[in-house]
Every structure is written in structure tokens, then in C-alpha cells.
VEXROMI-676734 format. One line per field, with one value per residue (C-alpha): y, z, x; residue number from 1. Coordinates in pm, 1 decimal, always signed. Example, Ala and Ser with C-alpha at 12.3 -4.5 7.8 and 13.67 -1.06 7.14 Angstrom:
! VEXROMI-676734
yy <- (-450.0,-106.0) .
zz <- (+780.0,+714.0) .
xx <- (+1230.0,+1367.0) .
nr <- (1,2) .
! end
This chain:
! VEXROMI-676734
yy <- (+2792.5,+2526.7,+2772.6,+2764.0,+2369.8,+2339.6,+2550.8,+2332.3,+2026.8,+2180.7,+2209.5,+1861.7,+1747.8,+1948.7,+2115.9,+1872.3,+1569.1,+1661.7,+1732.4,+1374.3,+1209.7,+1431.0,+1217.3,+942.7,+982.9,+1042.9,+773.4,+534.0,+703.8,+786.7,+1075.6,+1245.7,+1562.9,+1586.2,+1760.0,+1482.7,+1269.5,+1371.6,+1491.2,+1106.9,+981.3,+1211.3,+1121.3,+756.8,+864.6,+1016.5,+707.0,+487.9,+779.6,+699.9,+330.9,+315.5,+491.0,+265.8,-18.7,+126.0,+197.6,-113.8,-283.6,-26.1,+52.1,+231.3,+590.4,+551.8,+384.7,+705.6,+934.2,+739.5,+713.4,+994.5,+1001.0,+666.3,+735.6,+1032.1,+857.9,+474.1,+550.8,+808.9,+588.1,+303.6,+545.9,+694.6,+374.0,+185.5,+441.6,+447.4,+65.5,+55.4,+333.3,+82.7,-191.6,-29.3,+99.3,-250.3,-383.5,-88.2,-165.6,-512.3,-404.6,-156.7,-423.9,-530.0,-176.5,-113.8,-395.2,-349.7,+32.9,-123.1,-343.7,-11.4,+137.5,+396.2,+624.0,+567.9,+902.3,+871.2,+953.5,+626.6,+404.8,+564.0,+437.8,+89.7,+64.8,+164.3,-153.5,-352.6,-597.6,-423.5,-354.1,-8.2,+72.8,+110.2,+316.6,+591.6,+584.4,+646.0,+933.2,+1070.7,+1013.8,+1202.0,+1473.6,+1483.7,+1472.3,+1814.5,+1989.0,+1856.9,+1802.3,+1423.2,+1513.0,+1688.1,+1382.3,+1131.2,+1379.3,+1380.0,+956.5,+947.2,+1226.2,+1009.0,+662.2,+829.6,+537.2,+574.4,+248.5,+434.4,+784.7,+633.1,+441.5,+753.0,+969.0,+655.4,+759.9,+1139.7,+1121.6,+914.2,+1095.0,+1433.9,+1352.7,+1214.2,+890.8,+479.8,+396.8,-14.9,-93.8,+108.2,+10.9,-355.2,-331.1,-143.4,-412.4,-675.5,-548.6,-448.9,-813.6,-959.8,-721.9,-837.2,-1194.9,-1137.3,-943.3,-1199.7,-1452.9,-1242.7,-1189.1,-1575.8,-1611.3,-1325.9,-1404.0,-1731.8,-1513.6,-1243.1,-1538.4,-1686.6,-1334.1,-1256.9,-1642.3,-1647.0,-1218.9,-1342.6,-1651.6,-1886.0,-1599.5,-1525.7,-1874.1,-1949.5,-1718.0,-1783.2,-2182.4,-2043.5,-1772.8,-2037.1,-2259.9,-2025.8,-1960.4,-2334.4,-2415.8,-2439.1,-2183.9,-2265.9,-2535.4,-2314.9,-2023.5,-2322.8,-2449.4,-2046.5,-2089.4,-1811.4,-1513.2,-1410.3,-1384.2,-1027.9,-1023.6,-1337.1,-1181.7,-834.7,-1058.3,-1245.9,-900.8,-769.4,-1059.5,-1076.8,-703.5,-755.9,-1050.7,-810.8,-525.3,-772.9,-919.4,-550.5,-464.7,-826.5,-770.9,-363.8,-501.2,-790.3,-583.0,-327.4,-611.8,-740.7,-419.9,-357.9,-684.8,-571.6,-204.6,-20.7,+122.5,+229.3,-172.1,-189.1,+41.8,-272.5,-506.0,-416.9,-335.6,-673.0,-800.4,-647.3,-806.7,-1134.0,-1193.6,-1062.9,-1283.3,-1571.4,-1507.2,-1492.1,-1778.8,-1968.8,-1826.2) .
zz <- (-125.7,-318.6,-178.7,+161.3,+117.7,-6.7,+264.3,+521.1,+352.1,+290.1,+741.2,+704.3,+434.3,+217.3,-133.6,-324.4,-112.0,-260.8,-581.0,-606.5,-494.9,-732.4,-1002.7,-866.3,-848.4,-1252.2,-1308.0,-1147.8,-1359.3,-1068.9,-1278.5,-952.7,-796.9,-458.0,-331.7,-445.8,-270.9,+73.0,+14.3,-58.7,+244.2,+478.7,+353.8,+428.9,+779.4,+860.3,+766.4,+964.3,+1281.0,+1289.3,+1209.0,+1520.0,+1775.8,+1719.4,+1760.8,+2060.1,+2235.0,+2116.0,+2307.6,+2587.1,+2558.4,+2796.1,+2772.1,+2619.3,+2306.4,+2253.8,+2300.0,+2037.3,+1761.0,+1602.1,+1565.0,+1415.4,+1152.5,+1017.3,+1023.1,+911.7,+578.2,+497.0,+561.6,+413.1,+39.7,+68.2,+70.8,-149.2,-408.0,-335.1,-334.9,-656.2,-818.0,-701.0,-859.1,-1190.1,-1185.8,-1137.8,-1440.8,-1707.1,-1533.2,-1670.6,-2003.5,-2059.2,-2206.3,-2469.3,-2586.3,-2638.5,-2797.3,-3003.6,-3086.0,-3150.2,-3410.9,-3611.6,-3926.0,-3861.2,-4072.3,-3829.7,-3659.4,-3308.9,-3363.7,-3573.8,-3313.4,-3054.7,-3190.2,-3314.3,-2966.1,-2826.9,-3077.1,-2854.6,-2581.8,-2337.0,-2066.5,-1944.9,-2096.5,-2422.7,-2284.2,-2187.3,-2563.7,-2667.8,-2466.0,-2618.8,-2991.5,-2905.4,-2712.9,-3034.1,-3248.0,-3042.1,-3090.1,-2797.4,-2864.3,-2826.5,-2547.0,-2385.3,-2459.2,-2282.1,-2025.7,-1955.4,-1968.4,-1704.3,-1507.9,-1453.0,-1421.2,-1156.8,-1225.3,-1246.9,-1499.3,-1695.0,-1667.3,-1833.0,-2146.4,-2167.6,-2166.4,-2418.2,-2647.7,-2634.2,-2703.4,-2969.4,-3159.6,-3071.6,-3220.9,-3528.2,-3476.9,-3488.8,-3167.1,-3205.5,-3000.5,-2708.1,-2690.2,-2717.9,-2459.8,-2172.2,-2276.2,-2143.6,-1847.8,-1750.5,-1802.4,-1608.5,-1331.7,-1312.6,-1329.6,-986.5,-806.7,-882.2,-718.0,-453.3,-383.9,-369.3,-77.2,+84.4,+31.0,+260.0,+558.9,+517.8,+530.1,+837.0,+1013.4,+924.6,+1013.4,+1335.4,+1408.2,+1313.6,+1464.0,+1587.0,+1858.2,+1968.3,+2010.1,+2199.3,+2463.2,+2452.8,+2539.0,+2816.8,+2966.6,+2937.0,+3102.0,+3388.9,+3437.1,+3459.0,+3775.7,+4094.5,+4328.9,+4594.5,+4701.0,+4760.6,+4959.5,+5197.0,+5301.0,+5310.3,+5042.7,+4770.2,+4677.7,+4819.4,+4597.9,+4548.3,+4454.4,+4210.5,+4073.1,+4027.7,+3871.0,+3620.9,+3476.3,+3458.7,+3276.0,+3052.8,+2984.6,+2913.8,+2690.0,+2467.0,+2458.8,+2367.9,+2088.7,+1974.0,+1958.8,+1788.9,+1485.9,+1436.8,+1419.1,+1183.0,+938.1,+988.7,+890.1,+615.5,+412.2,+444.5,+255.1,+0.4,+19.0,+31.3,+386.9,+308.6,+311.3,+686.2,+744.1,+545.2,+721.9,+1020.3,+963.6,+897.4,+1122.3,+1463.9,+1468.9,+1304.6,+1616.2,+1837.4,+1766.2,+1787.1,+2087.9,+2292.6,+2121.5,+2218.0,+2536.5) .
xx <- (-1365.8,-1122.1,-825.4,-922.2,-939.9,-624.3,-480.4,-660.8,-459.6,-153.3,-138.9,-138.4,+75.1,+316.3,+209.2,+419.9,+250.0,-40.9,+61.6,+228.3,-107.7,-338.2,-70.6,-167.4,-519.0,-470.0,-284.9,-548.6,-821.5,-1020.5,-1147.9,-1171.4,-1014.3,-828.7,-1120.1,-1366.8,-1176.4,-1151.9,-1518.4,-1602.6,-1396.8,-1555.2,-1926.2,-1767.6,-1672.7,-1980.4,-2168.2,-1932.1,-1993.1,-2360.1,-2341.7,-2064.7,-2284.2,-2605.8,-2367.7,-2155.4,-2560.0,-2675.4,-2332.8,-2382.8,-1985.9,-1821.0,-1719.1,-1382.9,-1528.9,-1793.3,-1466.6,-1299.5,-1538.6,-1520.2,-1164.9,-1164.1,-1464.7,-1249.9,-900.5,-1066.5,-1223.6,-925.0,-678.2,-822.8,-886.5,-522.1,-303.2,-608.4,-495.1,-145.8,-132.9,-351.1,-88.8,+201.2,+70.1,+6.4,+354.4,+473.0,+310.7,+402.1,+811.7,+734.9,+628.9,+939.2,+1198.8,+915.7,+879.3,+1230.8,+1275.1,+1013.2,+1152.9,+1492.1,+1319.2,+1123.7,+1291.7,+1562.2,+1323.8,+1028.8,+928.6,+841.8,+466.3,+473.1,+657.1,+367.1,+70.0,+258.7,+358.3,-15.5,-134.6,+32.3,-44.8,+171.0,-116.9,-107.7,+153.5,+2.4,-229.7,+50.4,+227.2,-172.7,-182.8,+136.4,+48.9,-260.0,-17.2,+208.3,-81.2,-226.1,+87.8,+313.4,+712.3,+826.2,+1008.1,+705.1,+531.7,+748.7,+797.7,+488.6,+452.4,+796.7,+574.3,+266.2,+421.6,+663.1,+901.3,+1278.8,+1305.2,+996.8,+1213.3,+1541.8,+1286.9,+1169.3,+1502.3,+1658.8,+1354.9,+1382.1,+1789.5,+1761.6,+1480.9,+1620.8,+1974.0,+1883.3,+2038.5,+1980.0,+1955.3,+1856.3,+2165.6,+2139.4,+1711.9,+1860.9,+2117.9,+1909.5,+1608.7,+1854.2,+1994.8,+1651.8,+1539.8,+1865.7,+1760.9,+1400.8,+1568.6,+1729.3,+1447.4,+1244.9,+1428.8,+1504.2,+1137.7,+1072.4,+1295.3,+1193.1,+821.3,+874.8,+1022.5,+722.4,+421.6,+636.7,+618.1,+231.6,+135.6,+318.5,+151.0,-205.5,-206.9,+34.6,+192.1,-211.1,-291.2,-15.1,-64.1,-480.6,-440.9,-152.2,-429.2,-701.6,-495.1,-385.9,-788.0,-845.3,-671.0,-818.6,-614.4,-917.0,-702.2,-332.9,-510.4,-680.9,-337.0,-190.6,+16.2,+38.7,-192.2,-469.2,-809.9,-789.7,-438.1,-448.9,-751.4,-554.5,-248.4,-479.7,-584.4,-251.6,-137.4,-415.4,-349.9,-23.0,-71.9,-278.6,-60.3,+185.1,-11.5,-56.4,+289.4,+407.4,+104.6,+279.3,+649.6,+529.4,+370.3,+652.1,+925.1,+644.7,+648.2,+1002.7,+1041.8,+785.6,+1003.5,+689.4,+634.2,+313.0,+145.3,+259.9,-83.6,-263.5,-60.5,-131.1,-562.9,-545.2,-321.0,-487.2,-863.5,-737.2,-472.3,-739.6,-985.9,-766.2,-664.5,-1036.7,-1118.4,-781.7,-865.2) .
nr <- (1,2,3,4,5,6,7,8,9,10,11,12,13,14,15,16,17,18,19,20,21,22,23,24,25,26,27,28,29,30,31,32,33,34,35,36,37,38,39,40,41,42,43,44,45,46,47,48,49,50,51,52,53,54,55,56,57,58,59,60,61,62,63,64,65,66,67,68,69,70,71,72,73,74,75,76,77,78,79,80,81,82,83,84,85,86,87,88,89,90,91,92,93,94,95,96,97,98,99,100,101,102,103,104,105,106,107,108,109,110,111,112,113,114,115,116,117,118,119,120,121,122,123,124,125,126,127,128,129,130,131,132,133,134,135,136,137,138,139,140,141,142,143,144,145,146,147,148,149,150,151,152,153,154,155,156,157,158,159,160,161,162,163,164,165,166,167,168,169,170,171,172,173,174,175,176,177,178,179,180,181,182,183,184,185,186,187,188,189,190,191,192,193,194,195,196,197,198,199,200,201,202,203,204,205,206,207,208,209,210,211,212,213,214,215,216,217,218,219,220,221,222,223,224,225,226,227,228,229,230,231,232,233,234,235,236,237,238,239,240,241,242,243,244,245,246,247,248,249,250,251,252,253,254,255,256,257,258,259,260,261,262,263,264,265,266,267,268,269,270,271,272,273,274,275,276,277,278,279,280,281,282,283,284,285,286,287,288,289,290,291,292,293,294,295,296,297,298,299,300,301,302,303,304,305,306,307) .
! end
């Protein structure tokens, strides 16, 4: 049965897709397999299936919606658990890429003598968030009978971080050729904190331009073209047909939908390229999906009500 599942998901996504988000399901401490998961998010959709049709009855929708549903209770609650955990995963990373300076400089500052199993759990003692919790999990690896470079293989494995891969291959090299290596932990600590320096300024300007594009994608570009279709709708053509000037009823009436149509599709497509130019600012592809969940009701609403 679990082979057949995974062959079912492998159609979709590649083997090493899924192996990469089974890490990350680890590395959240969702305690939960890759079946459990899609299990979960298809109980959701179901749920969200029924919940949709009494509202689309209760609405009377039109056919369209009916046809739609169930394609949009499986992809919704998938979606929504994939980049949750993803996003969650990202954020972790973040913090323990943070932490990494303070642990080698806190390994630069241990006795020569200090084996690594030592420097592990003085390292787990301290405040440095989650990543404590990974040198726990490799004293208790080295305590079991795992190498230290198994160990921090396996740390660089489940933070997936290349600034977490070179503490990790600093560590190893220095503990594998018997030598002090306080200078080199000391040095890489500082460039890592320069570099953090920069980003972080770098993300302060670009955090100005990403708030400009969301603000203008939820609401200032949807409200603009509501009061313009309101306005449109307020005037009294009566007067212009009368006198034989312009449109006829029928074809200002066709017109008026066209345009409103248009103004929505419009809306649409500004709300994808915003969140598409949001999360390539935040270099993480993935939050346009969020971006854009978000994005799409809030600019719709604005609109009819501008409207």
C-alpha cells in the first residue's frame, strides 16, 4: 500500500522532491510521515468539498462554481500545508544561520584539548535557539556510536543550509586533523557577521519597495479602478441616446460589462505580478503562492466596495 502511494506521488513530483520535503517535515518536528500528511490534507479537502457545496446551494451558484469545487478543495488545503511547512522550514533555517557566528565563536573560545562531544553538549547549554537543539541531537548521535563527522553531517543534512554546511565542514576538519582551529572559527564568525551586516541593510530598502508593491496590488490599484467603474455607472447616458448621440442601450450595456470584465482580469493579473516581484525580493519563490492567496480576495473586495 505505502509503495503504491509513493508511486502515485512520485507522477507528480520527483523522488528527491519528496525526499527533500520528508527533511523538512523532520526538521519542523511535525512528527509526521509524508503519507500522514497528504492523508491530513485530503481529510482537510474533503471537509472544505462538503462545506463548499452547502454554501455554493445555499448561494444557488451557477454551474461553473459546482465544476470547480472539487478541484479547489484538493489543491486549497494542499497548497496551503505544503508552503505552511516549507515557509515554517525557511524560517527556522533563518534563525539557526543567525546563531552560527555565536557557536563558532564560542568553539574558538573551548580548550584545544576539548573533544568535540564536549564542545556539543556546551554548545546545546546554550541560548542559541534551535540551534542547540541540532548539537543535542549530535552529542546524542556521538554518544550512540556515530563519527563526528556523521554527526555534523547529519546537522548540515537537516538544516539544508549552505552557511550551516561550511560550520559544519570548519568543525569536522578541525577535529579530524588534530589541530587548533580558534583562528579559522574566529575568522569565518566575522565574515559571516559582516555578511549578515549587509543583507540586513539590503533587506530594509528592499522591504520599502515590497510594502509599496503589495499596498498598491491590494488596494490602492483596486480602488482606483472601483470609484472609476462606479463613476462610469453613475452617469445618465438617457440623456446622449435622446439627442442620437453615442451608443445605443444594448451596446453601452454590452461595453459596461466588458469593461468591468476587464477591470477584474486586470486586477487579477496586477495582485499575481505583485506577489511575483514581492517574493523575488524576499528570494523565496515559494511566498508568491502566499502572496498572492492573500493578495486576490483582499483586492477583490476592495474593488466592489469602491465600486
Amino acid at each position: 500500500m505505502d509503495g503504491n502511494f509513493f508511486k502515485i506521488l512520485e507522477f507528480f513530483k520527483s523522488q528527491k522532491s519528496l525526499k527533500e520535503f520528508e527533511l523538512v517535515l523532520k526538521g519542523n518536528s511535525a512528527k509526521k510521515s509524508l503519507k500522514r500528511f497528504f492523508e491530513e490534507s485530503c481529510l482537510e479537502g474533503a471537509l472544505a468539498l462538503m462545506l463548499g457545496f452547502a454554501v455554493l446551494l445555499e448561494l444557488e451558484a451557477g454551474e461553473e462554481w459546482f465544476f470547480l469545487l472539487p478541484i479547489l478543495s484538493f489543491l486549497l488545503p494542499l497548497s496551503f500545508n505544503y508552503f505552511f511547512q516549507i515557509l515554517k522550514f525557511e524560517k527556522r533555517k533563518r534563525e539557526i544561520e543567525e546563531q552560527v557566528p555565536d557557536a563558532l565563536l564560542q568553539a574558538a573560545s573551548m580548550p584545544y584539548s576539548s573533544g568535540f562531544a564536549n564542545i556539543a553538549e556546551y554548545l546545546a547549554r546554550q541560548r542559541l535557539g534551535a540551534l542547540s537543539k541540532e548539537f543535542e541531537k549530535a552529542s546524542l548521535e556521538i554518544e550512540k556510536g556515530a563519527t563526528v563527522r556523521e554527526a555534523l553531517e547529519n546537522i548540515a543534512k537537516r538544516c539544508n543550509s549552505r552557511i550551516v554546511e561550511r560550520m559544519c565542514t570548519l568543525l569536522s576538519q578541525g577535529f579530524e586533523a588534530g589541530i587548533s582551529m580558534s583562528l579559522v572559527f574566529r575568522e569565518t564568525a566575522e565574515d559571516l557577521i559582516e555578511t549578515r551586516t549587509i543583507l540586513r541593510e539590503r533587506s530594509a530598502v528592499l522591504a520599502v519597495q515590497k510594502l509599496t508593491l503589495l499596498f498598491a496590488g491590494a488596494l490602492l490599484v483596486p480602488l482606483v479602478l472601483g470609484l472609476l467603474a462606479g463613476m462610469v455607472n453613475d452617469f445618465d447616458f438617457q440623456s446622449f441616446g435622446e439627442l442620437g448621440v453615442g451608443l445605443g442601450e444594448k451596446e453601452r450595456l454590452g461595453l459596461m460589462q466588458a469593461a468591468q470584465f476587464s477591470n477584474q482580469v486586470y486586477i487579477i493579473e496586477y495582485a499575481i505580478i505583485a506577489s511575483l516581484f514581492a517574493a523575488f525580493i524576499d528570494s523565496d519563490l515559494k511566498k508568491s503562492i502566499i502572496y498572492v492567496l492573500a493578495l486576490l480576495p483582499a483586492s477583490s473586495i476592495a474593488y466592489f466596495i469602491a465600486s
